[in-house]
N, C-alpha and C positions, 0 to 999 in steps of 0.2 A: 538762430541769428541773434545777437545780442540788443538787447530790447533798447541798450541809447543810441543805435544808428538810425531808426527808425522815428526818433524822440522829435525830430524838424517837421518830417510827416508829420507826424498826431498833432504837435501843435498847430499847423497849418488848418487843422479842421477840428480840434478839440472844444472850440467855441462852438460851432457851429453842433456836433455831434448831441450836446444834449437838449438844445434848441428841438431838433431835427427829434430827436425819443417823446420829447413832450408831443410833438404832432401828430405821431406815431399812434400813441394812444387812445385820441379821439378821432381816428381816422377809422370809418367803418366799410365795410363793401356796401355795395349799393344799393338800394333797397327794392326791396317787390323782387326778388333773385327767386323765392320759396324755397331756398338751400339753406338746412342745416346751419350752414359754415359760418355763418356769422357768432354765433354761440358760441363755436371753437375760436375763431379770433379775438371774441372779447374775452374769453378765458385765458387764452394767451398771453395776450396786450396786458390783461390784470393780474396774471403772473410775474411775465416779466417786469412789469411796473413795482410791483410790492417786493422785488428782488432788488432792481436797480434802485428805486426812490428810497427804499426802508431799511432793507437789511445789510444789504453792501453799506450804505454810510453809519449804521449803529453797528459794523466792524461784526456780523452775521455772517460769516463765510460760507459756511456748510447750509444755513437755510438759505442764504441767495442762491446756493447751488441748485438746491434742489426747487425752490423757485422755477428758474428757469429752466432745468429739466423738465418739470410742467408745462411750462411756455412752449418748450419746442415742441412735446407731444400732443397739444392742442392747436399748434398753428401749423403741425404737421397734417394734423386730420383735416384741417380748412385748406393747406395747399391742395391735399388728396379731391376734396370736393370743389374746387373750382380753384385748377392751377394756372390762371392768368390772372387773377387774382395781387393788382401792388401792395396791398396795403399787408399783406399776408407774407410775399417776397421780403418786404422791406423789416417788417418785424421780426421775419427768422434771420435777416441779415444781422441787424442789432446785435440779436441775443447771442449769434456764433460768434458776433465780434467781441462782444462783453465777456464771453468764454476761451478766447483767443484760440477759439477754432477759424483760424483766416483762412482756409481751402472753402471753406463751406458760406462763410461771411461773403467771401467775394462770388463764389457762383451764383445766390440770390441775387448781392449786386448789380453784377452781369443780367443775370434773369430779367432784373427790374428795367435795366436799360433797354431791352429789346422790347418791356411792356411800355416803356414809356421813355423813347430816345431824347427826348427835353429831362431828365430826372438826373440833372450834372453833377447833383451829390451824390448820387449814385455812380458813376464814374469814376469821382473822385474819393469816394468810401471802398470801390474796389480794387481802385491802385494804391491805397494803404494797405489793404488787407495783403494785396500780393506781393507791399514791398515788407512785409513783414516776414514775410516765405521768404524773401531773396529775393522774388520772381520778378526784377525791377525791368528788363524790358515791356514784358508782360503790364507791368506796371503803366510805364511810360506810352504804354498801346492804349488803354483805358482814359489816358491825359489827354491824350490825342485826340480820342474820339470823342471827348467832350468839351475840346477846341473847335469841332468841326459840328456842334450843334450849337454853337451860340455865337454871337456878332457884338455881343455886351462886352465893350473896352473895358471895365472893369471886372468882369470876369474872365477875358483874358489876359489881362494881366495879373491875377490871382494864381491863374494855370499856367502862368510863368513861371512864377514864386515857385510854386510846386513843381516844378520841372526842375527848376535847378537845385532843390531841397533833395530832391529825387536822386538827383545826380551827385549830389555830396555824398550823401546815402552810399548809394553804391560804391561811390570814389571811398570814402572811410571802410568803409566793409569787405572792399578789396586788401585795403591797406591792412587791415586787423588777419585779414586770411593770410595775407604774407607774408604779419611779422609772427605766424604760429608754425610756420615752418622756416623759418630761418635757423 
């Protein structure tokens, strides 16, 4: 899918996306657990962090890569040991999105939502991710369900915005598939 249909998405949450990494980071699981896991998360978190904060912006390609290939085998070992785990969720979301693996971005998404059905940017992180697939009803399903957990007039009218962002989206994206077979 061509990466400027999706360009009204990202905007819509682009502010908000690195806001949401910095919290990410000092977000630990909880303590007196005597699991392992936390070791693995903060390894993670401090992976993916010295990926995103350091080497992605001094133009490190291959070492944020491999950055965050670390990240995920560390906060993969932390899902392994305690997979209800949000803060673990949310952080493998990040990094498959910063990777633009969006199948996997949005399943933790997902994931996170069922751990914690108030977590609306969660919702709204994996209907990006799925309109980035295409998968814009799929999409518009995840807007919805994080319509149906909040009563805040200004966050639904946010989830408006993105609904009909969504809807261009798709309305362009049809249009580009149409004019490649004409």
């Amino acid at each position: 899918m061509p990466h400027k249909v999706v360009v009204l998405l990202l905007l819509a949450v682009g502010m908000a996306l690195p806001l949401a990494l910095s919290a990410a980071v000092v977000q630990a699981a909880p303590p007196g657990n005597g699991r392992a896991e936390p070791d693995h998360l903060q390894r993670g978190l401090a992976s993916f962090e010295q990926g995103f904060f350091e080497l992605l912006p001094a133009n490190r390609k291959a070492e944020a890569e491999q950055a965050f290939g670390a990240a995920i085998r560390e906060l993969k070992l932390a899902e392994k040991e305690d997979p209800d785990n949000m803060a673990v969720h949310r952080a493998l979301a990040r990094v498959y999105a910063v990777r633009r693996n969006h199948g996997e971005a949005a399943a933790h998404y997902r994931r996170l939502t069922e751990l914690d059905p108030l977590a609306i940017d969660a919702y709204i992180l994996a209907a990006v991710s799925l309109a980035e697939m295409g998968r814009f009803a799929e999409a518009r399903v995840e807007l919805d369900r994080a319509r149906g957990m909040t009563d805040d007039s200004g966050a639904m009218e946010s989830l408006d915005v993105l609904c009909r962002r969504l809807t261009r989206a798709e309305t362009q994206t049809g249009e580009e598939k149409g004019g490649r077979h004409e």
